[in-house]
C-alpha positions in Angstrom: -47.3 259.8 -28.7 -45.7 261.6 -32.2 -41.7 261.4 -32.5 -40.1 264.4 -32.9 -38.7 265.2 -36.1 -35.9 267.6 -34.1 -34.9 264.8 -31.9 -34.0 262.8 -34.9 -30.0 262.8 -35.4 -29.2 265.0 -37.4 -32.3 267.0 -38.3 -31.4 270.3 -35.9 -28.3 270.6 -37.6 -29.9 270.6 -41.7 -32.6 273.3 -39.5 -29.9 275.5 -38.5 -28.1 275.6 -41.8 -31.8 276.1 -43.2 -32.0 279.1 -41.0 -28.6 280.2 -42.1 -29.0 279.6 -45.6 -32.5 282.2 -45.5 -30.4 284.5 -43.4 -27.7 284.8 -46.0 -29.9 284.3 -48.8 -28.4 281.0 -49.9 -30.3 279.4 -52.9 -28.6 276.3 -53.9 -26.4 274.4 -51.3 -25.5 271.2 -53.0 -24.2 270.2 -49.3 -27.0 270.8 -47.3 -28.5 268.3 -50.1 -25.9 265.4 -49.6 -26.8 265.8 -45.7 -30.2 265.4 -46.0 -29.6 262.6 -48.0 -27.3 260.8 -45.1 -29.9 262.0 -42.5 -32.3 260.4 -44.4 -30.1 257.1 -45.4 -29.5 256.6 -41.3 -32.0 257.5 -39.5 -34.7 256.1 -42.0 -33.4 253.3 -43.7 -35.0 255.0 -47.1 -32.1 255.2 -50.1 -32.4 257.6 -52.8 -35.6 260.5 -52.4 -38.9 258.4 -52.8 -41.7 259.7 -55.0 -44.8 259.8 -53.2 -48.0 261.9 -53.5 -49.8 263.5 -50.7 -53.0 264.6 -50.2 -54.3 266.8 -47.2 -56.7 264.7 -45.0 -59.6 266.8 -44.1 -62.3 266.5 -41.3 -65.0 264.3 -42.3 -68.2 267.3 -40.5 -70.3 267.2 -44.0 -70.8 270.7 -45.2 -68.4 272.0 -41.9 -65.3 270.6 -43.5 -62.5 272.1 -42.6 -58.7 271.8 -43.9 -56.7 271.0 -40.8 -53.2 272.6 -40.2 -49.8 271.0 -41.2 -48.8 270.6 -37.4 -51.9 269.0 -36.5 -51.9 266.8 -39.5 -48.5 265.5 -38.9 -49.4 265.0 -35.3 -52.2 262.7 -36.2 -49.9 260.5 -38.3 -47.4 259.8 -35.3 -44.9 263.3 -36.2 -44.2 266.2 -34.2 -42.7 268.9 -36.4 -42.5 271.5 -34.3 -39.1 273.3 -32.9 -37.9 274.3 -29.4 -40.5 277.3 -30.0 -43.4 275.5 -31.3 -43.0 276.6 -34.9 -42.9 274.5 -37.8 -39.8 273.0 -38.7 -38.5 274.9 -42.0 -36.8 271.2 -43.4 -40.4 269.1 -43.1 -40.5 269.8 -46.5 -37.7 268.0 -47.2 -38.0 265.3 -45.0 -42.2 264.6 -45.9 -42.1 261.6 -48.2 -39.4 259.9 -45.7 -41.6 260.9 -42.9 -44.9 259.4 -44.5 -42.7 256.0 -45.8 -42.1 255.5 -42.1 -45.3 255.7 -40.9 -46.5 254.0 -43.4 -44.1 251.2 -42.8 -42.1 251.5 -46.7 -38.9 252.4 -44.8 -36.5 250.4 -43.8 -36.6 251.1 -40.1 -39.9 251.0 -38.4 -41.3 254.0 -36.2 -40.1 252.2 -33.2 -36.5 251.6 -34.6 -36.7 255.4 -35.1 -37.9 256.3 -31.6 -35.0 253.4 -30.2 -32.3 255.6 -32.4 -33.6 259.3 -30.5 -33.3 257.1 -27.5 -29.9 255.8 -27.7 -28.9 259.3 -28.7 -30.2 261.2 -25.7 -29.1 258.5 -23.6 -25.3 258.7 -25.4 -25.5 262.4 -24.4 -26.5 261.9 -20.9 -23.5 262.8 -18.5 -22.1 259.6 -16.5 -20.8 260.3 -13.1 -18.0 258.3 -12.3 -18.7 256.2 -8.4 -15.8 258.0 -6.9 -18.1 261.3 -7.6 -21.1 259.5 -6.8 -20.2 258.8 -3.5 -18.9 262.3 -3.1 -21.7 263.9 -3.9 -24.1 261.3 -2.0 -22.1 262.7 1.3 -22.8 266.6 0.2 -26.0 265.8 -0.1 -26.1 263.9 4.0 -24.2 267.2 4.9 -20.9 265.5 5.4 -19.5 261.9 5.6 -21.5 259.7 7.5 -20.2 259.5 11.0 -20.6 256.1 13.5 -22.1 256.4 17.0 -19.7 256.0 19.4 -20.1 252.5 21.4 -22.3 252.5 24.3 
């Protein structure tokens, strides 16, 4: 199963501004930077931008070889990098050496201290229903307060 780079805290907020910054044709945003940065610091454990080269794997069919697309390449090493709409992610670029350190095990935190962080997020945005509404909505639900047969 590949994490999703979108779930990671953080990461949907750099793609908005990404979006933003094309729509408004923002160059340089020295901010954006400094959030990547912290994104990348937290979520990752990696300090500083690592320096890592990267070559594309390729399918091994002799003189069929065939270059296989990012999405499918990233999907292979344990990423999904894909948005709400299946596109590509506009900030992988950004986030590739971080993304390869983890999955290579460089980083500080581990794939499955990444996956534990998306967890504790969703789970932090879950809504908690206090009993009082529990039990209030458990007796919608049996159309009406339960009611006790009278004694025979």
């Amino acid at each position: 199963m590949a994490i999703r780079l979108f779930s990671v805290p953080g990461v949907p907020e750099i793609e908005n501004r990404l979006i933003l910054n094309d729509l408004t044709g923002t160059r340089i945003d020295h901010d954006l930077d400094r959030k990547i940065a912290k994104v990348i610091w937290e979520s990752f454990g990696i300090e500083g931008t690592p320096e890592f080269h990267f070559e594309w794997a390729y399918d091994d069919e002799g003189e069929n070889a065939q270059r296989i697309t990012n999405i499918e390449h990233w999907r292979r090493a344990g990423w999904d990098i894909t948005d709400n709409a299946g596109q590509e992610l506009r900030c992988v670029s950004r986030f590739r050496a971080a993304l390869i350190c983890v999955a290579e095990g460089y980083a500080g935190k581990s794939m499955i201290d990444l996956e534990a962080t998306i967890w504790r997020e969703n789970k932090a945005k879950d809504e908690i229903v206090p009993p009082s509404l529990k039990a209030q909505n458990q007796n919608f639900l049996a159309l009406g307060r339960p009611r006790r047969r009278p004694a025979a």
